[in-house]
C-alpha positions, 0 to 999 in steps of 0.5 A: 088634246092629241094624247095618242101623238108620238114624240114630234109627230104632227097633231093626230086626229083628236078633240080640243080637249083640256086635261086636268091630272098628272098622270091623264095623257097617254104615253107618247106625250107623258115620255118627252122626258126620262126621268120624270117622276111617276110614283111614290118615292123609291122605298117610302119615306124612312125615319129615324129607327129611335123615332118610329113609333106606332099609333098615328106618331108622326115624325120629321123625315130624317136621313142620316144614312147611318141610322137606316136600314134598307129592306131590300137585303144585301148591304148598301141602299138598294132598290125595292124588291118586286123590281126584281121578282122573275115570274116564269110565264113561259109556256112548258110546251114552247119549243122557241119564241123566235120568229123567222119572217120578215126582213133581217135587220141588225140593230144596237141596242142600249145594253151592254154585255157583262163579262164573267169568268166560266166558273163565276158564281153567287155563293149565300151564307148566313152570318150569326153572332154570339153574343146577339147584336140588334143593330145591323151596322154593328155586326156589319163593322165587326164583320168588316175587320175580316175583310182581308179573309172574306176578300173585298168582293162581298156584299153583308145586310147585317144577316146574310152574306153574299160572295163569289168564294166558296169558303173550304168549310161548310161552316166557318167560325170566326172571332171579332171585337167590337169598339167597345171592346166586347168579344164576339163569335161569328158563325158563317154557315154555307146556304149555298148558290144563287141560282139566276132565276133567283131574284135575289141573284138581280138583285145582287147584281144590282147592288154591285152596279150601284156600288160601282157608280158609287165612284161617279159621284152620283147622287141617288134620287127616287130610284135612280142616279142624277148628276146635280153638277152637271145640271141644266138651268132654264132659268126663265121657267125656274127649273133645273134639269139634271141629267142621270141615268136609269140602270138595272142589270139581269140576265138574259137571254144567254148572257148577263146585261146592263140595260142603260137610259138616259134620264132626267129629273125635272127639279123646280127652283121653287119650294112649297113654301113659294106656292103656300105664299101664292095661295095666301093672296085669297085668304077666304080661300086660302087652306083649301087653295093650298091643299088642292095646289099641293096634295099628290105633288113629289117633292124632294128635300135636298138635306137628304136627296129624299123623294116624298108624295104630299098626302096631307097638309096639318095646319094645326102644327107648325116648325114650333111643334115638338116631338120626342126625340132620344127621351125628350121633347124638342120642336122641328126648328131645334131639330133642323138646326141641330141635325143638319145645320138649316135655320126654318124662317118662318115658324108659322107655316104648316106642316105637310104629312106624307105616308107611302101607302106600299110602305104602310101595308107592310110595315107600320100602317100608322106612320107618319113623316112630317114635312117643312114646306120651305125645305121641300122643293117641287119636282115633276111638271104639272099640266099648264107646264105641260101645256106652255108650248115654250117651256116643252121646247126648252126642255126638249132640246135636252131631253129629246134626244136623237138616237145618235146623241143618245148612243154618244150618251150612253158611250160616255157612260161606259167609259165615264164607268170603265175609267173610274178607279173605284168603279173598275175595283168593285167589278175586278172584285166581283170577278165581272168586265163590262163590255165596252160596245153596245150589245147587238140584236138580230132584228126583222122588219115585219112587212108593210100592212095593207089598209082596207078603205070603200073602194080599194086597199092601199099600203101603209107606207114606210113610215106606217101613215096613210094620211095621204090616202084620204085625198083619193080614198073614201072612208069604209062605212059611213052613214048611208044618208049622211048626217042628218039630224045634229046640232050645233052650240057656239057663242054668236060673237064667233058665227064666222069662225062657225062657218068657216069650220062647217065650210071646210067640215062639209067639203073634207067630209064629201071628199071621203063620201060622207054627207052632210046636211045644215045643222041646227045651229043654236047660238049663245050669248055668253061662254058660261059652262052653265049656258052651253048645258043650258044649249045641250039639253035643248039640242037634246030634245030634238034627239040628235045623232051628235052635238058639236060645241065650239068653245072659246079655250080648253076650260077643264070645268066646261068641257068635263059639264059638256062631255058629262051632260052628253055621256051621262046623262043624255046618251048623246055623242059630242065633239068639242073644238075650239075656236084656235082650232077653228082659225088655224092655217091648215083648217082643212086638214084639221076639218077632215080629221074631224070629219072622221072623228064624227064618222067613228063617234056614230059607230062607223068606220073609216078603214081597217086592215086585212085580217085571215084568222076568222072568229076573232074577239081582240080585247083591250084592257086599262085603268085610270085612277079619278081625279077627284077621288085617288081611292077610286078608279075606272077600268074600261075594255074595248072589245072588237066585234068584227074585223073582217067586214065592218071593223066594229068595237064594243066598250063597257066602264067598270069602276073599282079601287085605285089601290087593286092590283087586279080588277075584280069587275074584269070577268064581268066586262069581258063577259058583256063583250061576249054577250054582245058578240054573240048577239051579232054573230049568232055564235061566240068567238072561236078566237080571243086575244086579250091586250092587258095593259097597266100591268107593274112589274110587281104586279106580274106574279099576281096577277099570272096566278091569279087573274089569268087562271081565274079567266081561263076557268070562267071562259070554260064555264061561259062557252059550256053552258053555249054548248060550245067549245073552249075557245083558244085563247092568248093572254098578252101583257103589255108594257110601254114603260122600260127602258129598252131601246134598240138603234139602226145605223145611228137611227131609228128602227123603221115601223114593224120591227121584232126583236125576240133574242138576245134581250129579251127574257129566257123564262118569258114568251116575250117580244118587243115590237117597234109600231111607230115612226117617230119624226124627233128623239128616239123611238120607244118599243113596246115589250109584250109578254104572252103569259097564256096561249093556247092558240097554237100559231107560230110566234111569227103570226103572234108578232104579225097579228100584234103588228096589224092591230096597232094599225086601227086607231081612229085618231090617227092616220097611222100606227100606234104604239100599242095595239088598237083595242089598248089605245082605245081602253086608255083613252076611255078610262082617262075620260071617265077617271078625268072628266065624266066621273060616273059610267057612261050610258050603255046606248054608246058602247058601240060607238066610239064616243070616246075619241 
């Protein structure tokens, strides 16, 4: 479908094609909604610490909070750790990120500024009893009773304490006295102050927002905080909406913000246990129905407000089973009845089993939480929720919000925190206001692009789309005696939706001088899978340049046998379109992105854009993981050979494992792209610029370490043994998913705009671009993160030449929301990872056959 579309836009250039996975479409799509889960739960399932055990054990999750012990450090639940690495990337001889070009904007922003008194500061000691105590909520009860010395602004995990006092003494020895009346020294040693570019100084500062939303009765799901009585009901598709907010606070640029999303979390009224009962209507079928309906689904047990990703289902145990719990077996149903008070119905259900693979890696790789499925309900939508146009609808008029709703929203926020007693106590505590105003930027405006078509260049327009043009411009290259050899499959009971699709097809297509000539057309009987590769594969022996099949619906099994029997086996590019395709109202408009589409799929171009800088390679990288097996995935790169006379592009598949944070086969790929380069230019590139998509914030450290240097050194040795010079390079990460959003006068940023202060990060080389306009919600910017540059131009060209290239995707007549080359690998690697599952023949690498 039409995965590169952004939110409420009209439908881009694209295949009728199914999707098969969460997590397949591309981001425009997948963000309709914040909120909706996307991960493992937020610190793993945890079980009660007097029933870990090792060797495989398997235990109920549990969560009496008073039995946990966070890992993240300070006192309270607090969030995960690498959420709050602070990786210096910036280069040493960057004098200033700023960028001077282009026309000013002011915008606001959803952050709000956090007031510190001048001397404020992050003061760390380290916490020692004697006699020893193992358990951490004891020594945090016995340190509790010097709270009046210690002031109420302070956070303590059980080992460590943090404050904004400097006590007088370098070490401070205090006496405590436990309940059971056990006396107790306490040595308070200075360690000494959290600088800011510390991560434990975030994560401070985040634990101290979260207990100050403590006092807006907000309950903690996954990551974030949710407000199940404010909830939204849509009965008719059993589903709830709650509505939250996702926060993180840090500092910044010159001050200490609060970053503030509205959020919404997708909770289905519906339990496993309902869809164990549907699956139980085919009983020959019936486990392995249920395993494929429920493996990788996020549920959430409403006992403890957990979020766990189902890895398995065991149906040898049920409710009845027994484990050891304080010395003495007892089964799930006593368990539940005795810890919460819930009653389990049915004894004879399985058991689901789920283990947080992070988690395991590096703690107990063996631990096992064991699930009731009647007490776990299903969050997140899946693919025919995605695809029931009526339930989109209802959902977005909630979370699809206008950029004045969501300011209204996050004023509401601000005063909901400003006015809540216990809220305004912790940060008077902590010495720290919040500004009540949403944070101002000074933005630019980049200008307006020029598209380059056969005859002439046209202006992207105001809003960056050019579909208009195509009614006087004809396409940039296009094939020099038309398309004459390709073939057509379609059921014979729909031969008049055929020709009037190849009517409208063959009058767009002349209008924007591409020709085409009668195909041969082979008709079927029946829309069976087997018949159209039965079809295809006699097209394929007349060695078309194209097939296009017409098929009766988005059959997932169809179109991935048609796409794997063209790309894998036959080198044959192929267009599917369905027939509600073919009897849509707006055929021609349709036809004519069609019509494009066919252009690119036999390597030819349908505009590009002026570019100055000459010798230029862009480079475009992204992983998808396999739907069929989650240990695996694929990575692919899309490189450009030419843009300045031809536009063209290369592409190469690797696969590697889904659990890597970095690619191994990354170097290989890259240098197949320069293999290739250098075949049609006689030379190498003087210029890279390499687009690094699918990037977590954990991951960043790794991968500036390590990936970056190991490409640095290999580029050196490549252009070495070519007796060439090291070519200059920029390393750039990209990031679509943050929370970051940026408002002017009440509406959306126009398409071009650069903000590069203020929010942005002082130990980065950082800039957030607005590339795309956005016809309902609110626009989302991409962050991007220049982590290696030797190029030597300024942050403006940097900025521009970001900009221009979001204006040359082929499947929309418009910007898109990270560079071309990006989409491109995307795209890519979901049809490989989702349908083709095996590499593509290399006869297509430069074609976009992809599209």
């Amino acid at each position: 479908m039409a995965d590169d579309q952004a939110r409420g836009r009209r439908r881009q250039l694209d295949e009728d094609e199914p999707t098969t996975s969460r997590g397949s479409r591309d981001e425009p799509r997948s963000k309709i909604y914040k909120g909706s889960y996307s991960g493992g739960s937020r610190s793993g399932p945890l079980v009660p610490h007097n029933q870990e055990r090792a060797g495989g054990s398997q235990v109920p999750a549990a969560a009496p909070r008073q039995e946990r012990r966070e890992e993240c450090g300070p006192a309270d639940r607090g969030p995960r750790g690498d959420r709050f690495d602070i990786v210096n990337t910036r280069p040493a001889e960057l004098v200033s990120k700023l960028g001077k070009d282009g026309r000013p904007i002011r915008l606001q922003t959803n952050f709000f500024r956090i007031k510190t008194k001048p001397e404020w500061r992050i003061v760390h000691y380290h916490v020692e009893f004697e006699p020893s105590i193992e358990n951490p909520r004891v020594r945090m009860g016995i340190l509790s009773n010097h709270a009046s010395f210690l002031g109420s602004g302070y956070l303590f995990d059980g080992l460590q304490l943090f404050t904004t006092r400097k006590f007088e003494q370098e070490l401070t020895v205090l006496r405590g006295k436990s309940k059971l009346d056990i006396d107790y020294t306490i040595s308070i040693k200075c360690v000494g102050f959290i600088s800011t570019a510390e991560p434990r100084f975030l994560q401070v500062l985040n634990l101290i927002l979260r207990r100050s939303m403590k006092g807006l009765k907000l309950e903690l799901v996954g990551r974030n905080l949710f407000d199940p009585y404010a909830k939204i009901e849509i009965r008719e598709h059993k589903m709830e909406l709650w509505p939250g907010y996702e926060t993180s606070i840090r500092q910044h640029e010159k001050d200490i913000l609060l970053c503030t999303e509205i959020a919404h979390k997708v909770m289905r009224t519906e339990t496993i246990y309902d869809i164990m009962r549907r699956c139980s209507q085919n009983p020959s079928r019936h486990q392995d129905e249920f395993r494929l309906n429920v493996l990788d689904l996020i549920v959430l047990t409403d006992y403890n407000n957990k979020t766990y990703r189902i890895n398995d289902v065991d149906f040898g145990q049920t409710p009845k089973s027994t484990f050891s719990c304080k010395g003495r077996d007892i089964s799930f149903v006593e368990y539940y009845q005795s810890k919460y008070n819930i009653r389990i119905r049915d004894h004879n259900q399985p058991l689901l089993i789920s283990k947080n693979r992070d988690k395991a890696q590096k703690t107990n790789a063996s631990e096992l939480v064991v699930l009731v499925p009647e007490l776990c309900r299903v969050t997140g939508i899946n693919d025919n929720m995605r695809s029931n146009f009526q339930l989109m609808k209802a959902m977005g008029e909630y979370t699809r919000m206008n950029p004045n709703r969501r300011i209204d929203r996050l004023r509401t926020f601000n005063h909901r925190l400003q006015n809540t007693p216990e809220s305004v106590k912790v940060l008077r505590d902590w010495h720290m206001d919040m500004d009540q105003n949403l944070t101002e930027v000074q933005g630019r405006v980049i200008e307006q692009q020029k598209i380059v078509f056969h005859h002439g260049k046209v202006p992207s327009g105001e809003n960056a789309d050019w579909t208009r043009s195509f009614r006087d411009q004809k396409m940039l290259t296009t094939p020099s005696e038309g398309i004459d050899r390709w073939a057509v499959i379609a059921p014979e009971r729909n031969s008049y939706e055929l020709k009037i699709l190849l009517e409208n097809l063959f009058r767009a297509a002349n209008g924007m001088g591409m020709k085409f000539r009668s195909p041969h057309e082979v008709k079927i009987y029946d829309d069976r899978t087997a018949t159209y590769v039965r079809a295809l594969d006699d097209c394929a022996r007349m060695d078309p340049k194209l097939i296009l099949c017409l098929v009766p619906n988005n059959n997932v099994e169809r179109y991935s046998s048609i796409k794997k029997r063209g790309y894998v086996d036959r080198a044959v590019p192929t267009q599917v379109v369905t027939i509600k395709t073919a009897k849509n109202r707006g055929l021609m408009s349709i036809a004519t992105k069609i019509a494009i589409q066919l252009n690119c799929k036999l390597g030819y171009t349908p505009w590009m854009i002026e570019l100055p800088l000459s010798g230029l390679m862009t480079i475009g990288f992204d992983i998808a993981k396999s739907t069929r097996d989650r240990k695996r995935a694929y990575g692919a790169l899309v490189a450009s050979m030419d843009l300045q006379q031809n536009s063209t592009y290369f592409s190469t598949v690797s696969e590697c494992s889904a659990f890597d944070v970095l690619s191994n086969t990354l170097w290989p790929m890259i240098a197949k792209a320069l293999r290739q380069y250098s075949r049609e230019h006689k030379k190498l590139p003087t210029r890279i610029v390499f687009y690094r998509d699918g990037v977590s914030s954990g991951s960043l450290k790794q991968l500036f370490e390590y990936e970056v240097k190991d490409i640095v050194e290999k580029l050196d040795a490549e252009y070495k043994r070519a007796s060439s010079e090291p070519p200059q390079l920029a390393y750039i990460v990209v990031t679509k998913s943050m929370n970051a959003r940026f408002f002017a006068n009440g509406q959306n940023p126009p398409p071009g705009t650069v903000v590069d202060d203020v929010v942005t990060l002082p130990e980065r080389y950082d800039f957030y671009l607005v590339s795309q306009q956005v016809r309902q919600g609110t626009v989302s910017p991409t962050s991007y993160n220049v982590v290696y540059s030797n190029m030597g131009i300024s942050p403006d060209k940097m900025q521009r030449l970001t900009y221009k290239m979001c204006h040359l995707y082929y499947n929309w007549s418009g910007t898109t929301r990270v560079p071309a080359v990006c989409q491109y690998a995307k795209k890519l690697a979901t049809l490989v990872g989702t349908n083709l599952h095996a590499i593509p023949q290399n006869a297509l690498e430069k074609k976009f056959y992809y599209l």
